[in-house]
PDBQT receptor file of N, H, CA, C and O in Angstrom, charges set to zero:
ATOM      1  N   UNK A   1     111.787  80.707  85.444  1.00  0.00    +0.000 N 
ATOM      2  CA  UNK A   1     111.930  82.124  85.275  1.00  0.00    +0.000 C 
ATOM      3  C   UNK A   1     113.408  82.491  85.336  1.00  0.00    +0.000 C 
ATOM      4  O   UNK A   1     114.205  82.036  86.156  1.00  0.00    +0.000 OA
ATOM      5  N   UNK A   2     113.689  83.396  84.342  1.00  0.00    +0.000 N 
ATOM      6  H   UNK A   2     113.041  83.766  83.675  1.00  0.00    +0.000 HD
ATOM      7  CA  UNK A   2     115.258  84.046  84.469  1.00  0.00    +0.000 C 
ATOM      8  C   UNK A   2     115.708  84.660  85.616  1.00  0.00    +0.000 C 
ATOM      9  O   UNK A   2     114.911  85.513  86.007  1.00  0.00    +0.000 OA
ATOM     10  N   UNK A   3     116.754  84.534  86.344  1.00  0.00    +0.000 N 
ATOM     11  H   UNK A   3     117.401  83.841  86.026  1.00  0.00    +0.000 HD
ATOM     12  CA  UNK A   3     117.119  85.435  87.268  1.00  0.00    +0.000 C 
ATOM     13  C   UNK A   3     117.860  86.653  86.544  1.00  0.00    +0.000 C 
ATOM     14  O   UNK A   3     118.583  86.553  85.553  1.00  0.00    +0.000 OA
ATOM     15  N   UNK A   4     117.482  88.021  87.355  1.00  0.00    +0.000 N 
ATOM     16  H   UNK A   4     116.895  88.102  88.161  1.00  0.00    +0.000 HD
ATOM     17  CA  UNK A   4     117.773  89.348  86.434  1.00  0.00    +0.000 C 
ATOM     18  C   UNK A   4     119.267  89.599  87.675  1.00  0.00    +0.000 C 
ATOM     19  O   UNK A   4     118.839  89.342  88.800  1.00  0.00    +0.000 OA
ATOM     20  N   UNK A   5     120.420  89.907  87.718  1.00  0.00    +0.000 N 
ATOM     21  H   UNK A   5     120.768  90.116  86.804  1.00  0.00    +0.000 HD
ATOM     22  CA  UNK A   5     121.298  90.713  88.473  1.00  0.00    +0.000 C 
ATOM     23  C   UNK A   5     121.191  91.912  88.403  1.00  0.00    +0.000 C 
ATOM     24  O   UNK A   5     120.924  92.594  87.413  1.00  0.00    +0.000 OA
ATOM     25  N   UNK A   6     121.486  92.365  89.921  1.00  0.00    +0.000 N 
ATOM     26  H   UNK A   6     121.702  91.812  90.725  1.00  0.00    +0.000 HD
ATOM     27  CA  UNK A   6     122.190  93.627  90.011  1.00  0.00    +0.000 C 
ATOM     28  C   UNK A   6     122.403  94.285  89.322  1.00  0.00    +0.000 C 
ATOM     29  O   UNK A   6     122.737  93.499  88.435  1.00  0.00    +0.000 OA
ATOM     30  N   UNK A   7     122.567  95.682  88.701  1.00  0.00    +0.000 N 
ATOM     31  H   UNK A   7     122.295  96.320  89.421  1.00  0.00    +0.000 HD
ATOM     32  CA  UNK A   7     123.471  95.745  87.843  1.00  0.00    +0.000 C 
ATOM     33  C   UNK A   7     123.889  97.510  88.192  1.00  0.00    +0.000 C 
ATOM     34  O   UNK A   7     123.069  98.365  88.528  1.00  0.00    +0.000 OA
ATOM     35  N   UNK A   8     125.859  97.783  87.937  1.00  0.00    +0.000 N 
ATOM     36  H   UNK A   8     126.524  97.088  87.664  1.00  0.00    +0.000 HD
ATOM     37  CA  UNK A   8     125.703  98.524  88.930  1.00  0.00    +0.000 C 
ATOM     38  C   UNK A   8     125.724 100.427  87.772  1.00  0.00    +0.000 C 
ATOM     39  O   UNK A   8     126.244 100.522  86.661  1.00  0.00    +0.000 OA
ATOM     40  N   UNK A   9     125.183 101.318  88.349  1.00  0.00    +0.000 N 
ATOM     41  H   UNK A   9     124.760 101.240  89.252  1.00  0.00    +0.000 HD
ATOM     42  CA  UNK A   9     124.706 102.717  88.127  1.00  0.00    +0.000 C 
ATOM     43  C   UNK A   9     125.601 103.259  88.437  1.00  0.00    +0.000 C 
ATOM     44  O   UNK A   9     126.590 102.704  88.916  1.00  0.00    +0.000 OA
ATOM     45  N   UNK A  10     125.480 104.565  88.233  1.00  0.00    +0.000 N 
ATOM     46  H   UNK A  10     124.676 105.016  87.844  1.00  0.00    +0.000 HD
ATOM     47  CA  UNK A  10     125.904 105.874  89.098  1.00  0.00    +0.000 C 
ATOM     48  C   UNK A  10     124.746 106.808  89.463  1.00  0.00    +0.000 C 
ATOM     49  O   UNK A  10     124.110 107.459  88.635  1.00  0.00    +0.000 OA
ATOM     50  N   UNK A  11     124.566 106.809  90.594  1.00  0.00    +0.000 N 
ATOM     51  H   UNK A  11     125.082 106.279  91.267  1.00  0.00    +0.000 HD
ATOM     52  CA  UNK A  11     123.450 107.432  91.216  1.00  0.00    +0.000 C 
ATOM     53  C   UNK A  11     122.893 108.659  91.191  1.00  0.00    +0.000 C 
ATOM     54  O   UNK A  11     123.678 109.281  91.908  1.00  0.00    +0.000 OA
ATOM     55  N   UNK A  12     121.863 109.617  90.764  1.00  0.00    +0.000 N 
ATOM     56  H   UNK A  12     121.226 109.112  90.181  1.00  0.00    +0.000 HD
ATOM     57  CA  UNK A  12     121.674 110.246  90.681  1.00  0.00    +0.000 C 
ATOM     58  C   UNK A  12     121.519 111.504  91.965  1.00  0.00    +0.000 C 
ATOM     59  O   UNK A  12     121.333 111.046  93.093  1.00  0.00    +0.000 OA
ATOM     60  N   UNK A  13     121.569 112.641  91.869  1.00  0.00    +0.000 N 
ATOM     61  H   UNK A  13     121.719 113.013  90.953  1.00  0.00    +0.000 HD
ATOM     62  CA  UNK A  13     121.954 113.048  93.169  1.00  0.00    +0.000 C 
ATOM     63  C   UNK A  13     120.853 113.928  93.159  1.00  0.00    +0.000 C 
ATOM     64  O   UNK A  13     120.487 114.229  92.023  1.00  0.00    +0.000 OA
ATOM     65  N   UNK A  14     119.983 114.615  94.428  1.00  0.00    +0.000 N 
ATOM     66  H   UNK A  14     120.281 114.370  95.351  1.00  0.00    +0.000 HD
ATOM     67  CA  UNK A  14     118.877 115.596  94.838  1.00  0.00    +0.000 C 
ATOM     68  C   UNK A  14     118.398 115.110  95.968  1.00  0.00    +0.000 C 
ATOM     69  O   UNK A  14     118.256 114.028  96.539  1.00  0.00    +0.000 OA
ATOM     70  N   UNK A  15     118.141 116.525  96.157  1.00  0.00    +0.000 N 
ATOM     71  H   UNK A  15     118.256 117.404  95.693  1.00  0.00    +0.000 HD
ATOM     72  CA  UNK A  15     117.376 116.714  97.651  1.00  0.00    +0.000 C 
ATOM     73  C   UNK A  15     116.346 115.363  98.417  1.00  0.00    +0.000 C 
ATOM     74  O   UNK A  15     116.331 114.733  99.475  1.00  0.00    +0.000 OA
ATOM     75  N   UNK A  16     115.608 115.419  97.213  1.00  0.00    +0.000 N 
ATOM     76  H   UNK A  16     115.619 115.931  96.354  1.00  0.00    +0.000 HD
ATOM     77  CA  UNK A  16     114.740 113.758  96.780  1.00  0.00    +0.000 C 
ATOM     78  C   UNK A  16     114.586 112.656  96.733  1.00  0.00    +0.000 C 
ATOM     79  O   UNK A  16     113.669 111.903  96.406  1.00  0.00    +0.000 OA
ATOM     80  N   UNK A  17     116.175 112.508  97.312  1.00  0.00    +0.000 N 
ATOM     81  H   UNK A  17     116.920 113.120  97.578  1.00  0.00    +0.000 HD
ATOM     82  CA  UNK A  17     116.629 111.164  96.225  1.00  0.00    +0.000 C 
ATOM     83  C   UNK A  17     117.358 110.924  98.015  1.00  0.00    +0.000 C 
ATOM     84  O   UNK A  17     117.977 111.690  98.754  1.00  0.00    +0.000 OA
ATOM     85  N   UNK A  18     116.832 109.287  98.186  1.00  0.00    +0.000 N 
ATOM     86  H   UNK A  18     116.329 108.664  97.586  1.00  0.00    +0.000 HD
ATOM     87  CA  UNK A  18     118.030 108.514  99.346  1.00  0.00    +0.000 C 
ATOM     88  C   UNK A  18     118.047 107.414  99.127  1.00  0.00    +0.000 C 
ATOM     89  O   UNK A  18     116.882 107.054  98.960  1.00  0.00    +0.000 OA
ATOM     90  N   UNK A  19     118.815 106.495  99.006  1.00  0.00    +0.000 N 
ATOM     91  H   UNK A  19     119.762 106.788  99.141  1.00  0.00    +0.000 HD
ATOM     92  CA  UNK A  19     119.015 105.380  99.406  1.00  0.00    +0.000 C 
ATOM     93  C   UNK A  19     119.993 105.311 100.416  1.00  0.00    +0.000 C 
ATOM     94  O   UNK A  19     120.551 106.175 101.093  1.00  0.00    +0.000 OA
ATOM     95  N   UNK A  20     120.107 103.532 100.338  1.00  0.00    +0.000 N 
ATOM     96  H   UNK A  20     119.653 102.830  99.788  1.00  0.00    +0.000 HD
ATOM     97  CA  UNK A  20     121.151 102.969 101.571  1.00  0.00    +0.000 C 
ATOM     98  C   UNK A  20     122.072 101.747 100.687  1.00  0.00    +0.000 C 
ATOM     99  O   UNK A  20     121.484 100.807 100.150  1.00  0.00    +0.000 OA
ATOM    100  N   UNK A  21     123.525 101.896 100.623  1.00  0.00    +0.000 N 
ATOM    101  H   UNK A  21     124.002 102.659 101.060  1.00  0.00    +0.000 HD
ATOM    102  CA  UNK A  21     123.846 100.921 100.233  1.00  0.00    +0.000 C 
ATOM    103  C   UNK A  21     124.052 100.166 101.062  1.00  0.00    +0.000 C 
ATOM    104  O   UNK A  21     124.347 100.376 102.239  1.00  0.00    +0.000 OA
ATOM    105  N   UNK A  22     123.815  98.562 100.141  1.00  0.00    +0.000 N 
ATOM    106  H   UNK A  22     123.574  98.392  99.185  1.00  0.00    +0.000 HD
ATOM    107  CA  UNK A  22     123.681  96.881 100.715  1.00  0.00    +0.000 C 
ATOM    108  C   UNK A  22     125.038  96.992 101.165  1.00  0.00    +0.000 C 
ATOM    109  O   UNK A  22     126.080  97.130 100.525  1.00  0.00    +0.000 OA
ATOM    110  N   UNK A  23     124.817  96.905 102.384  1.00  0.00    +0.000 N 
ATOM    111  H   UNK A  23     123.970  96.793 102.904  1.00  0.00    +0.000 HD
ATOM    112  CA  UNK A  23     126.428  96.400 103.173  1.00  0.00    +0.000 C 
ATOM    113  C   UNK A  23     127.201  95.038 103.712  1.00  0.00    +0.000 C 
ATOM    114  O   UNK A  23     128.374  94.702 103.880  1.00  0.00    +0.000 OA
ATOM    115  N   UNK A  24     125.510  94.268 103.943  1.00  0.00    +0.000 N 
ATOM    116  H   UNK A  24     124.557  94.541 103.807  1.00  0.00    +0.000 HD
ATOM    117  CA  UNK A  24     125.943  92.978 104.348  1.00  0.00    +0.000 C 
ATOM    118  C   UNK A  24     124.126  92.838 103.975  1.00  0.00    +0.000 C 
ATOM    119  O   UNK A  24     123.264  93.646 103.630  1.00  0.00    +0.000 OA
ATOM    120  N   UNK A  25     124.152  91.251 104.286  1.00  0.00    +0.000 N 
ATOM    121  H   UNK A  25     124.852  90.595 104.566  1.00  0.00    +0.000 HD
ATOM    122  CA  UNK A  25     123.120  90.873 104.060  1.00  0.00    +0.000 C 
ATOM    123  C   UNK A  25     123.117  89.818 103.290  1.00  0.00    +0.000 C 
ATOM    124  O   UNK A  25     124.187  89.272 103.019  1.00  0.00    +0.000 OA
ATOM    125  N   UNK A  26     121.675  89.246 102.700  1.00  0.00    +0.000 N 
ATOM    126  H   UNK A  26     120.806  89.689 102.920  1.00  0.00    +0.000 HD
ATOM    127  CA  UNK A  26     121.156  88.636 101.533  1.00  0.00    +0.000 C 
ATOM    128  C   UNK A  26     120.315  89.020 100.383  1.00  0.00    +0.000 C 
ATOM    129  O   UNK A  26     119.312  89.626 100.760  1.00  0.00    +0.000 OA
ATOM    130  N   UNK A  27     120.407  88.840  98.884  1.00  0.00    +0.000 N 
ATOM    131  H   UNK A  27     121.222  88.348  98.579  1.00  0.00    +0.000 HD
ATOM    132  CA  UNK A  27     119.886  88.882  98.018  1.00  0.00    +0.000 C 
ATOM    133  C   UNK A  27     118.878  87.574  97.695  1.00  0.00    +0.000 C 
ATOM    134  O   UNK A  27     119.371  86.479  97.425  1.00  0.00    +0.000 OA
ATOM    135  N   UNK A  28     117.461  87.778  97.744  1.00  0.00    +0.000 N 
ATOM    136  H   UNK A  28     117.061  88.668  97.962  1.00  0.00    +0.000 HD
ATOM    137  CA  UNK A  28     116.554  86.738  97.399  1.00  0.00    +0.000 C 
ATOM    138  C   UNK A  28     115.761  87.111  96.342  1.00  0.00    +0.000 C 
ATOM    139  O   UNK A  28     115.893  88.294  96.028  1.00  0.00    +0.000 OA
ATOM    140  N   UNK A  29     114.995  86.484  95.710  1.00  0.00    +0.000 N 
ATOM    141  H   UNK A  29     114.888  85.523  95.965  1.00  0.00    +0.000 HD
ATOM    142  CA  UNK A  29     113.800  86.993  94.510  1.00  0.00    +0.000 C 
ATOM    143  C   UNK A  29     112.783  86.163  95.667  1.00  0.00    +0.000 C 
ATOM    144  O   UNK A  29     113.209  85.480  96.598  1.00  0.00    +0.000 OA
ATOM    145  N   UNK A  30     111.115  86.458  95.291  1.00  0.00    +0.000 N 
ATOM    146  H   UNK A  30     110.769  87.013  94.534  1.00  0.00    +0.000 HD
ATOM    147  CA  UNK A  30     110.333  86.032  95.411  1.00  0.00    +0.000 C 
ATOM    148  C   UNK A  30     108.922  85.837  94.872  1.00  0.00    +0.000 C 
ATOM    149  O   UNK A  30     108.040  86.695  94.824  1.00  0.00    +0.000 OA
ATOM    150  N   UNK A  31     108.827  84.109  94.328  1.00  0.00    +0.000 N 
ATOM    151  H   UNK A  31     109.543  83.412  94.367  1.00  0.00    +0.000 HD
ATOM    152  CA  UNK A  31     107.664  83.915  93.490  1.00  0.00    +0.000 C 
ATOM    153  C   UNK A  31     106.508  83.879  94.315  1.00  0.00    +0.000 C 
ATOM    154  O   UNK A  31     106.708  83.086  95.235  1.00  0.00    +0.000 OA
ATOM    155  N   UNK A  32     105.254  84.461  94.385  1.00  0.00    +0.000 N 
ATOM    156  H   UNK A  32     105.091  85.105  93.637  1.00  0.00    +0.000 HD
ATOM    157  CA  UNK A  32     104.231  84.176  94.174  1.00  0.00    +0.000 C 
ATOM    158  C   UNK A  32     103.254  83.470  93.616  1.00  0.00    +0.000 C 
ATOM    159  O   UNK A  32     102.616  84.223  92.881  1.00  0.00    +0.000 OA
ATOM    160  N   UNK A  33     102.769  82.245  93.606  1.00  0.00    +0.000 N 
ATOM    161  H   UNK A  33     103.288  81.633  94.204  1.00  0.00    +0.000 HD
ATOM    162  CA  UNK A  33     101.649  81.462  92.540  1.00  0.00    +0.000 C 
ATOM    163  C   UNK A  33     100.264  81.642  93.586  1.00  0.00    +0.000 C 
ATOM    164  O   UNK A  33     100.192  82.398  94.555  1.00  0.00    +0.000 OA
ATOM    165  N   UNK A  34      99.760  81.198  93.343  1.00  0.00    +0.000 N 
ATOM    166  H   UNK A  34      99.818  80.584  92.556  1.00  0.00    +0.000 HD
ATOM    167  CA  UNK A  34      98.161  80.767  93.919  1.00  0.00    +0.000 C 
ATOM    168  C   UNK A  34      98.595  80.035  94.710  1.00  0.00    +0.000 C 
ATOM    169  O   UNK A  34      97.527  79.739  95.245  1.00  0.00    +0.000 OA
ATOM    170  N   UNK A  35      99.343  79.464  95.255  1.00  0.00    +0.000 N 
ATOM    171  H   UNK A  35     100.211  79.705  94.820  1.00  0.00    +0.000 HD
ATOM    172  CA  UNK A  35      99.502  78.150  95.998  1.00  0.00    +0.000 C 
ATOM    173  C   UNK A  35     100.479  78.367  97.109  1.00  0.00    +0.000 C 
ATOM    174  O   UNK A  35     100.220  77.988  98.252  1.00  0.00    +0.000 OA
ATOM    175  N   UNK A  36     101.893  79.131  96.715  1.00  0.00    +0.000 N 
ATOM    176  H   UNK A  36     102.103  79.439  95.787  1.00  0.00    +0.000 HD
ATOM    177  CA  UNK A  36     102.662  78.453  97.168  1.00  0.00    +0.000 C 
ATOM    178  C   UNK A  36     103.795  80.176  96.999  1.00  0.00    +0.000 C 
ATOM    179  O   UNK A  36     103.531  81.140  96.280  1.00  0.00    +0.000 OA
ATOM    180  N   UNK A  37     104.799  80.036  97.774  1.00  0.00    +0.000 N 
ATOM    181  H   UNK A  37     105.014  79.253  98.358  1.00  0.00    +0.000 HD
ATOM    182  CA  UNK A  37     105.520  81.207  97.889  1.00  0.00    +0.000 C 
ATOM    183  C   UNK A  37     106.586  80.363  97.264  1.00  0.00    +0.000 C 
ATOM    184  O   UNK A  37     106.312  79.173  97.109  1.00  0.00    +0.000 OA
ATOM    185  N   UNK A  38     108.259  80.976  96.720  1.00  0.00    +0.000 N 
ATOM    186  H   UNK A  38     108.483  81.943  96.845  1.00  0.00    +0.000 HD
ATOM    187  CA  UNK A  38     109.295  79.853  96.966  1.00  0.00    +0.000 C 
ATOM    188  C   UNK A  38     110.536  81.481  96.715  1.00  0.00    +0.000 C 
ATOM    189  O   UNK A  38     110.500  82.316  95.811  1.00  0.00    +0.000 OA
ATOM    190  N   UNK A  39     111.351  81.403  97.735  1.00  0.00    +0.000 N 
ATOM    191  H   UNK A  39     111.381  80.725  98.470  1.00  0.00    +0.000 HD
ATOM    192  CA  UNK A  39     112.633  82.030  97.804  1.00  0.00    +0.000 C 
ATOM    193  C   UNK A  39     113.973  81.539  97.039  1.00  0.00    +0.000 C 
ATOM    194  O   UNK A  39     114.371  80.375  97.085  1.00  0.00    +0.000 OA
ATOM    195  N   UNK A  40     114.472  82.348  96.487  1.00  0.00    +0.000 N 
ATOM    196  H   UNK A  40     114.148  83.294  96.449  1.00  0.00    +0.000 HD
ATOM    197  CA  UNK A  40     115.427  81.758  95.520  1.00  0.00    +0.000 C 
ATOM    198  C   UNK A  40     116.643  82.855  95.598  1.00  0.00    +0.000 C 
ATOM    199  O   UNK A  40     116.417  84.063  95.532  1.00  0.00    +0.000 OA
ATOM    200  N   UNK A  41     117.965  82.298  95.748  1.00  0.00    +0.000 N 
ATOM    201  H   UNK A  41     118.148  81.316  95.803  1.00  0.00    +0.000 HD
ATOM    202  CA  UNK A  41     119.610  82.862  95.782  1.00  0.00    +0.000 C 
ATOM    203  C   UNK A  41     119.360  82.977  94.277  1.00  0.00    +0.000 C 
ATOM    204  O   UNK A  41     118.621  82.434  93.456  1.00  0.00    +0.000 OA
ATOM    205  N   UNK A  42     120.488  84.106  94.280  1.00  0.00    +0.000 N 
ATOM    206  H   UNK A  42     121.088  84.547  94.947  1.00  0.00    +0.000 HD
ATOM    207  CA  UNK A  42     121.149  84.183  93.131  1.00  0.00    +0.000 C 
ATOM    208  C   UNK A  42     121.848  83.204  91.957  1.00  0.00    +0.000 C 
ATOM    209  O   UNK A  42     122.083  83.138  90.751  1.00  0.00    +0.000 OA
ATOM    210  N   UNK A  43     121.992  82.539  93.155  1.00  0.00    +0.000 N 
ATOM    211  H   UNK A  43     121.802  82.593  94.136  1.00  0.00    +0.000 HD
ATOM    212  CA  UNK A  43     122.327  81.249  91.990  1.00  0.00    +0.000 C 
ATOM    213  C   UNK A  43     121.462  80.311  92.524  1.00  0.00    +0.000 C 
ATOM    214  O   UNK A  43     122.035  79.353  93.043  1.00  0.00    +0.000 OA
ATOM    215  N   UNK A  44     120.281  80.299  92.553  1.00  0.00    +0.000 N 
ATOM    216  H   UNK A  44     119.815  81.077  92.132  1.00  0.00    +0.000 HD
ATOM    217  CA  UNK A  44     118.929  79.459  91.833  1.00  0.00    +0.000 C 
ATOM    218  C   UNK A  44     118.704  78.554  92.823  1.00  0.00    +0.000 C 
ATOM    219  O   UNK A  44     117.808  77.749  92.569  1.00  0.00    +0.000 OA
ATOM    220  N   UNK A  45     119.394  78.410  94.163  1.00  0.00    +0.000 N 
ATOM    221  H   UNK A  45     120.122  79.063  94.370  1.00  0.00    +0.000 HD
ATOM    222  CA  UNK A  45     119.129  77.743  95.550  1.00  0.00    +0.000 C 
ATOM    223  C   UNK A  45     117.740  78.291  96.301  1.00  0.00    +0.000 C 
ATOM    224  O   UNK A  45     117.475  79.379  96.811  1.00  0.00    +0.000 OA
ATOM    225  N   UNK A  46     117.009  77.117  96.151  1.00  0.00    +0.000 N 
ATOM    226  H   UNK A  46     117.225  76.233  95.736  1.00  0.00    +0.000 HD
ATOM    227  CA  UNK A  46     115.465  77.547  96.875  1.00  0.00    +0.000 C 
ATOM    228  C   UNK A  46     116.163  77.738  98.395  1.00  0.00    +0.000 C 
ATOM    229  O   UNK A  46     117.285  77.269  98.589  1.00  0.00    +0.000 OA
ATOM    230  N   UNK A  47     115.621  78.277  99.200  1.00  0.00    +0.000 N 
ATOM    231  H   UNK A  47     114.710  78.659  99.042  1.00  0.00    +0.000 HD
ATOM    232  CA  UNK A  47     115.933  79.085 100.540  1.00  0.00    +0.000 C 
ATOM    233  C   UNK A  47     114.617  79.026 101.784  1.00  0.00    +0.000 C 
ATOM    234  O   UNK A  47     114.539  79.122 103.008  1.00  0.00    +0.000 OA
ATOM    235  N   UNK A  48     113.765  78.824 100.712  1.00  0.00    +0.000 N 
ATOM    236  H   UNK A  48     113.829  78.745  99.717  1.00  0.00    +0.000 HD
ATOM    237  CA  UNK A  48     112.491  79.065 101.397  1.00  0.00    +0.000 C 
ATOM    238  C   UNK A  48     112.303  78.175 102.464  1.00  0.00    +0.000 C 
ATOM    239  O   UNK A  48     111.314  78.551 103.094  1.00  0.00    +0.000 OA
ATOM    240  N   UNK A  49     112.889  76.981 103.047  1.00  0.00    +0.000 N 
ATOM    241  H   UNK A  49     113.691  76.675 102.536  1.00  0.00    +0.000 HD
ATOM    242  CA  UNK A  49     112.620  76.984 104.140  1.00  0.00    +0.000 C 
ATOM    243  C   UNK A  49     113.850  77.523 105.237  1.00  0.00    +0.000 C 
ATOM    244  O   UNK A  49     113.589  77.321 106.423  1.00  0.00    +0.000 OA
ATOM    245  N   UNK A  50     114.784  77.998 105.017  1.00  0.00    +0.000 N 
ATOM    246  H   UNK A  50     114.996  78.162 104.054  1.00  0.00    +0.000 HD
ATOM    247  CA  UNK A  50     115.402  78.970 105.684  1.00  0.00    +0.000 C 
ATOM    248  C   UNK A  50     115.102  80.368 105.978  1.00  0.00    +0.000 C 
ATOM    249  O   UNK A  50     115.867  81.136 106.563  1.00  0.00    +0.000 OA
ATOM    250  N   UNK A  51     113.577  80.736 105.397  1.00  0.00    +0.000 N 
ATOM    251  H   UNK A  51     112.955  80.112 104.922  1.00  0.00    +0.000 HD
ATOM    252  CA  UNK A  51     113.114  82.226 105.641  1.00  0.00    +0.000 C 
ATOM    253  C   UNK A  51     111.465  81.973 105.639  1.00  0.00    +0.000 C 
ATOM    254  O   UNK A  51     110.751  82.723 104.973  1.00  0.00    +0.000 OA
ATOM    255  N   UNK A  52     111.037  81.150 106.226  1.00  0.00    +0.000 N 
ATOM    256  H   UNK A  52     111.617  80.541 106.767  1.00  0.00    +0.000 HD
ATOM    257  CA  UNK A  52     109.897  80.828 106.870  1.00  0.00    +0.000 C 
ATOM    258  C   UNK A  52     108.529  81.787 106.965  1.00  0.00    +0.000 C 
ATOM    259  O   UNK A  52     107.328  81.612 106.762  1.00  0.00    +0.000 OA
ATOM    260  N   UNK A  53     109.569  83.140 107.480  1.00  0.00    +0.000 N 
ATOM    261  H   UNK A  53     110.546  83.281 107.645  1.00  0.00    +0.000 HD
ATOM    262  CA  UNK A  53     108.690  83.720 108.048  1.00  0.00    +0.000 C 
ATOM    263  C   UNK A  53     108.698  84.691 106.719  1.00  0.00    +0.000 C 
ATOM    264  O   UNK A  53     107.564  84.981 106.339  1.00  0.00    +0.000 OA
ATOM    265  N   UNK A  54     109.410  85.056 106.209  1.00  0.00    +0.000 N 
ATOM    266  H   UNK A  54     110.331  84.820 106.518  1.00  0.00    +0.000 HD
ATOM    267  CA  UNK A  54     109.298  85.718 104.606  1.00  0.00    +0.000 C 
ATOM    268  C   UNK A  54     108.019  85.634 103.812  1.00  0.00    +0.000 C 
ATOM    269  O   UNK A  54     107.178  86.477 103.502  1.00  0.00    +0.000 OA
ATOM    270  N   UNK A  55     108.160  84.203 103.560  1.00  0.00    +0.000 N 
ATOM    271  H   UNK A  55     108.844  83.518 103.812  1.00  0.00    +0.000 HD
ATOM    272  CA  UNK A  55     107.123  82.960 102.733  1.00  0.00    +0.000 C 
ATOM    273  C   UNK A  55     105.679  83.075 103.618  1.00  0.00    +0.000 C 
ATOM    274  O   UNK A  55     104.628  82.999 102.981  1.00  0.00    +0.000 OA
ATOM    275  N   UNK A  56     105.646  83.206 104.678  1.00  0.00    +0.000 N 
ATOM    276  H   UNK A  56     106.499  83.268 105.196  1.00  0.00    +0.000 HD
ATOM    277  CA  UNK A  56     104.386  83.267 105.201  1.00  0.00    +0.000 C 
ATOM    278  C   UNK A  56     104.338  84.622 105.129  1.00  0.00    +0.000 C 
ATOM    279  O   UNK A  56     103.219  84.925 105.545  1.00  0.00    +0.000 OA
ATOM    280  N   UNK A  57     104.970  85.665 104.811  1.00  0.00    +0.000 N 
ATOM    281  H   UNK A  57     105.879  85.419 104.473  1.00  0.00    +0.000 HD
ATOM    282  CA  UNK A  57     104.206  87.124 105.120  1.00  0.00    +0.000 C 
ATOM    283  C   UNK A  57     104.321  87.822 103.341  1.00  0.00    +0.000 C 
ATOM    284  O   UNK A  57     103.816  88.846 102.881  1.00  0.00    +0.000 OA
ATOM    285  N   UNK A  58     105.212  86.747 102.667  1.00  0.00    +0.000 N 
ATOM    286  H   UNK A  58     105.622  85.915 103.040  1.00  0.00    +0.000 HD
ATOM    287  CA  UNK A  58     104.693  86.428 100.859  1.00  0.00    +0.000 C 
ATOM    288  C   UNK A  58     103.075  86.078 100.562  1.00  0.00    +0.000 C 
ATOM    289  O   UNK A  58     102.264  86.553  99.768  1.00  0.00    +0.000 OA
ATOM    290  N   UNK A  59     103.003  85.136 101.469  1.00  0.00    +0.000 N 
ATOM    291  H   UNK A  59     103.662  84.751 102.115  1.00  0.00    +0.000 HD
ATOM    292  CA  UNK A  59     101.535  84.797 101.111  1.00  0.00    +0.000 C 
ATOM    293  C   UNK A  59     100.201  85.533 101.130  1.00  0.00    +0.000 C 
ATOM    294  O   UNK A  59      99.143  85.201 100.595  1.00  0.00    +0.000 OA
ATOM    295  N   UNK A  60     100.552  86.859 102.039  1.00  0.00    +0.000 N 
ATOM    296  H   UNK A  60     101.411  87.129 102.474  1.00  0.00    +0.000 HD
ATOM    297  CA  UNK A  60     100.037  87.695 102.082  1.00  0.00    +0.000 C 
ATOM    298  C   UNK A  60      99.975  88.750 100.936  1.00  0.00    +0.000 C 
ATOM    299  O   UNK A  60      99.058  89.569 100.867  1.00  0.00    +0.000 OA
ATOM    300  N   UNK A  61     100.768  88.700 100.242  1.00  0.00    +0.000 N 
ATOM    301  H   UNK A  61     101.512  88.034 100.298  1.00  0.00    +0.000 HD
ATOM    302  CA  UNK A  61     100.270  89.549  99.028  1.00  0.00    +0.000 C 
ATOM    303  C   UNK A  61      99.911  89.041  97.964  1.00  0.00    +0.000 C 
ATOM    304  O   UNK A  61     100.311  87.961  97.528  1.00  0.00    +0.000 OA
ATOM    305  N   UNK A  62      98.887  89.996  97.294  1.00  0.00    +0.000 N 
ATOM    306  H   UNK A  62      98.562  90.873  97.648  1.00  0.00    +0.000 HD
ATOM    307  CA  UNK A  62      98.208  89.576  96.292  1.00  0.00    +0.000 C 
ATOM    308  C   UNK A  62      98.843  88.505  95.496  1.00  0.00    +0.000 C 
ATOM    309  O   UNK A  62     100.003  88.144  95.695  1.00  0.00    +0.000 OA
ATOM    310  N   UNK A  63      97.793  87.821  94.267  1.00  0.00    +0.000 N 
ATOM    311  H   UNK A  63      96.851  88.114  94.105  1.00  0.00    +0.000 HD
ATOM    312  CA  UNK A  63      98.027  86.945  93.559  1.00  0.00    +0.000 C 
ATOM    313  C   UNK A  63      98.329  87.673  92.172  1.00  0.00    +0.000 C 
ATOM    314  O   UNK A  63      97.491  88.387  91.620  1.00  0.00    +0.000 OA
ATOM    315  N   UNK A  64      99.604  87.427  91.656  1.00  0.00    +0.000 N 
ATOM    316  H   UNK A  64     100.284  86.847  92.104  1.00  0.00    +0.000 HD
ATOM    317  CA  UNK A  64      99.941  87.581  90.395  1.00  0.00    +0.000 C 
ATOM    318  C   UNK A  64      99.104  87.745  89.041  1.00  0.00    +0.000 C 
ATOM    319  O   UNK A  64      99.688  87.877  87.966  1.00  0.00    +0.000 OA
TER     320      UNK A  64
């Protein structure tokens, strides 16, 4: 699967409207199959057993 980036906006402004910008942290994607969870960096480094507990609370949502 392709990895999609970031890509950056100018934000729209209203009463309605909040976010939070990413200040620190990590960026992951996460696959779902029938089987199996797997965490993936931006540049295409599986992770998933460095976020354990991610992947087990992935498995919890529905199947694709």
């Amino acid at each position: 699967m392709r990895r999609v980036l970031a890509l950056w906006w100018t934000l729209p402004v209203g009463a309605d409207l909040h976010y939070e910008p990413k200040m620190d942290g990590h960026r992951l994607v996460m696959w779902r199959t029938a089987q199996t969870v797997r965490l993936q960096t931006r540049s295409g480094r599986d992770v998933t057993p460095q976020w354990l507990d991610l992947a087990l609370a992935g498995m919890q949502l529905p199947r694709a």
